[in-house]
Each structure stands twice: as C-alpha cells, then as structure tokens.
C-alpha positions in Angstrom: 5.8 -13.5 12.6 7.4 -12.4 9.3 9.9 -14.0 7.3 13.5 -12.4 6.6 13.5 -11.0 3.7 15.4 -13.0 0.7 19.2 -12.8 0.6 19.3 -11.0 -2.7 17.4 -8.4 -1.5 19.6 -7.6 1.6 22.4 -8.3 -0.9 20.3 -5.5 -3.2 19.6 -2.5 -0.2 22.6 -3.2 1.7 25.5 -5.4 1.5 26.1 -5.5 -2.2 24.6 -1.7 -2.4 26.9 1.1 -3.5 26.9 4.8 -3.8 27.9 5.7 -7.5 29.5 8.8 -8.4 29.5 7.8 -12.1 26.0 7.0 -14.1 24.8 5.3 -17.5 22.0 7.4 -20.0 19.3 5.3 -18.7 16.9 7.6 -17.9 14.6 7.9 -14.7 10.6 8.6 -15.8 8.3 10.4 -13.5 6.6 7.1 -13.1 9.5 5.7 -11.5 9.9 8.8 -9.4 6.3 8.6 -7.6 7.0 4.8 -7.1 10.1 5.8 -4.9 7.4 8.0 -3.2 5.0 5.5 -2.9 7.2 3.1 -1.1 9.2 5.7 1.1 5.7 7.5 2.6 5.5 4.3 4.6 8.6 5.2 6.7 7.8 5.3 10.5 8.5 9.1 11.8 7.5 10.6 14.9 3.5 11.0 15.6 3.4 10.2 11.2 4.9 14.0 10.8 6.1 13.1 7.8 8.0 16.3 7.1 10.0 15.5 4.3 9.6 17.1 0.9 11.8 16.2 -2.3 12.5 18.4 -5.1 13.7 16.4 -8.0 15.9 18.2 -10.0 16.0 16.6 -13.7 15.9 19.9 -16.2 19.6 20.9 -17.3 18.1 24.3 -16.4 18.0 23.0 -13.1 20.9 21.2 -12.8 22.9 24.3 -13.6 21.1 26.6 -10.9 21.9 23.7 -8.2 25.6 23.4 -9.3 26.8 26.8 -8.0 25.6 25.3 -4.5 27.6 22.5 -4.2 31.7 21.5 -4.1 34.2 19.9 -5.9 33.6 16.6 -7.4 29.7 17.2 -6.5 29.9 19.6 -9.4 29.9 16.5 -12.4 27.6 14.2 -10.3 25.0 16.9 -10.7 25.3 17.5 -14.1 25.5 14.0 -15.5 23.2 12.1 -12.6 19.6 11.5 -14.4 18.0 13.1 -10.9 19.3 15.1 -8.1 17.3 14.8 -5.0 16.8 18.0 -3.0 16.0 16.4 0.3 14.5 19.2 1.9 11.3 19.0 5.2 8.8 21.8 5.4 9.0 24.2 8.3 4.8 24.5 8.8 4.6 20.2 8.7 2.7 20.4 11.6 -0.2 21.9 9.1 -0.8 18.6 8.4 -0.7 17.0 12.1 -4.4 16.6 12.3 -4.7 14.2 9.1 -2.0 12.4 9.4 -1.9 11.3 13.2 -5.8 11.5 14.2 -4.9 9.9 17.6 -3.7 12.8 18.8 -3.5 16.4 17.4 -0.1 17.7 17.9 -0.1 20.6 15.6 0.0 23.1 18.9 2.7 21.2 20.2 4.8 21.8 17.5 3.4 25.3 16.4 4.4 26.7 19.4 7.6 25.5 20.5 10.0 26.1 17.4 13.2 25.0 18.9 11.1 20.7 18.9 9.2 21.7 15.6 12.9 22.6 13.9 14.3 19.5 15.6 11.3 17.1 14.7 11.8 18.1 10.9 15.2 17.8 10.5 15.5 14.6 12.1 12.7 12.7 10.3 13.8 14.6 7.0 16.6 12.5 7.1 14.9 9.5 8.4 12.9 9.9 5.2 15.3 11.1 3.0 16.7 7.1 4.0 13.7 5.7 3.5 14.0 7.1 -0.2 17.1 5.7 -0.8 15.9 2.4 0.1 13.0 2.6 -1.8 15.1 3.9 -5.0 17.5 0.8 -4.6 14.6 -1.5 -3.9 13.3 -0.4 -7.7 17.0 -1.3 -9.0 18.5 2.5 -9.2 21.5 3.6 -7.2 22.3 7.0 -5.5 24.6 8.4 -3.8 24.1 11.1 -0.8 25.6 14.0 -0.2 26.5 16.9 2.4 28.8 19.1 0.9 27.1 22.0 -0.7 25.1 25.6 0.5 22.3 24.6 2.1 22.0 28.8 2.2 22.3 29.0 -1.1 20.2 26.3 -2.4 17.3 27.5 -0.1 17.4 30.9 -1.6 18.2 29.5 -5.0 15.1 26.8 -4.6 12.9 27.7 -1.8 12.8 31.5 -1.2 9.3 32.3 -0.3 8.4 29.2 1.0 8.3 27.1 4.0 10.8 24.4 2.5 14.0 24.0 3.7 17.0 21.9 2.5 18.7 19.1 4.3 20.8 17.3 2.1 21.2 16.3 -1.5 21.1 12.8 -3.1 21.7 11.4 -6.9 19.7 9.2 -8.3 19.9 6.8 -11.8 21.5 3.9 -13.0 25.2 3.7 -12.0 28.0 3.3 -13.8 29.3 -0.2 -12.4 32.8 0.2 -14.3 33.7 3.7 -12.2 33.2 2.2 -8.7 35.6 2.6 -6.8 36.9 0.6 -4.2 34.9 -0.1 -1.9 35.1 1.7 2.1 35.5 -0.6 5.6 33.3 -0.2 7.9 33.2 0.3 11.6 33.1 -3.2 13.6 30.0 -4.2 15.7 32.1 -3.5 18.9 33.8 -0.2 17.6 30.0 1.2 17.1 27.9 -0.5 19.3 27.3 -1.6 23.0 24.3 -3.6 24.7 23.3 -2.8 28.4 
C-alpha cells in the first residue's frame, strides 16, 4: 500500500494550483518540454491508446499563425505565454495498437468502426492533455487551458495533410503571481457528486 503523497505537493497540483493568464520571461527549454512528456506518457488510457499528440508552439512565427484561431483575451496569452500547447490526438492512433497493448491487438476494432475510434481519441486526448498539465505543474510551471478558439482553423492552419487533429489549447510557463486574479468557487461534494 502507498503512501499519500506529501501535502505540498497536493497543495502544488491542486489546491494551491492556479491557471495564470499573465506570465514572467522565464523561459521553458526543450529539455523541460520532453520531461512533461516523460511524466504524462504514464497516464492510464484505454487498452494504452495513447492518442494524444502535442504541438508546442514557442516561435513568434508560430504564435502569430495560432492567434487568428483563437478569441478575445486568448489573443495576449498566446503571444506572451513562453509555450502554447496544441493538444491535438491522431486519427490513425490505432497504428500503434499492436506495440503499445500486446495483450490484445485492437487495431481492427478501432480501424473499422470510426464512430468508437473518433470517440476513443478524443476522450483520452483530453485524459492526456490532463495528465500534461499535471506533469507541467509537478515540474513547478503553470498553465492555463483553454476552449475558445477554431479548432477548424487551427487544424487547417497546423495539421492539413495529416492525421492530427486538435482538441484544445493550453499555455504553459512561469506565471505571473501579481496578475492572479481572484480565485473561482467550486462546486460542493453534494452539488457534483452522489454514491449508490
């Protein structure tokens, strides 16, 4: 039996954990980048799909093809966040089926039903697209999610020609603790939950 994990560290991925809109000039290296991969990839999702794939969007270049695709105050985050995360899962996963869950091969299963392939990679997208957000706070950065923007647009603008397709969008750095804001209630246990 395991051990709770310490009370700063729940304090540091949850409770005390905030999404910043505002971020310092601390930069994020690529080696900080692959240790947010290396921790996330461990997320459980169904038969090990893993269908998640991130494009991390760092180049002003970049930046300034993503910001047509998103809304209002998005528009800033992008441009001054170290790292936009292009959450995105890959149609064809199920090429990989056979490597990653050797138990059992489900790459017909999902390569010919498209309506539970479509499902199964959105759904553990996000589940990963979580698990990085974790990881990134568990490394000290913050982020801050984010739905509103062309997920059209930033497929054609990002993906066209490939198999990739976006789900949502997430910042990444160091935040700006002076900006917070204050912080949001949250639902109760018994306004969001119910045991049977």
């Amino acid at each position: 039996m395991r051990p709770p994990i310490s009370p700063e560290s729940v304090k540091q991925l949850f409770t005390h954990a905030r999404s910043y809109h505002h971020w310092t000039n601390q930069p994020v290296t690529q080696d900080t980048l692959e240790a947010i991969y290396e921790l996330m990839k461990w997320g459980p999702t169904s038969v090990n799909s893993m269908p998640a794939r991130l494009l991390f969007v760092r180049s002003e270049a970049e930046k300034e093809k993503l910001v047509p695709c998103v809304l209002g105050s998005n528009i800033e985050q992008i441009r001054t966040a170290p790292v936009t995360v292009i959450v995105a899962f890959d149609e064809c996963f199920f090429a990989y089926s056979k490597r990653l869950f050797p138990a059992y091969d489900a790459t017909a299963l999902f390569a010919n039903d498209s309506r539970l392939s479509e499902a199964t990679a959105f759904r553990n997208s996000s589940l990963q697209g979580a698990y990085m957000m974790f990881a990134a706070r568990a490394l000290g950065l913050d982020v801050c999610p984010m739905s509103g923007f062309d997920n059209a647009l930033v497929n054609q603008r990002f993906f066209q020609g490939t198999t990739w397709k976006s789900n949502f969008i997430c910042t990444l750095g160091y935040g700006d603790e002076s900006k917070l804001y204050p912080r949001g209630p949250r639902l109760s246990f018994e306004e969001s939950c119910r045991i049977v």
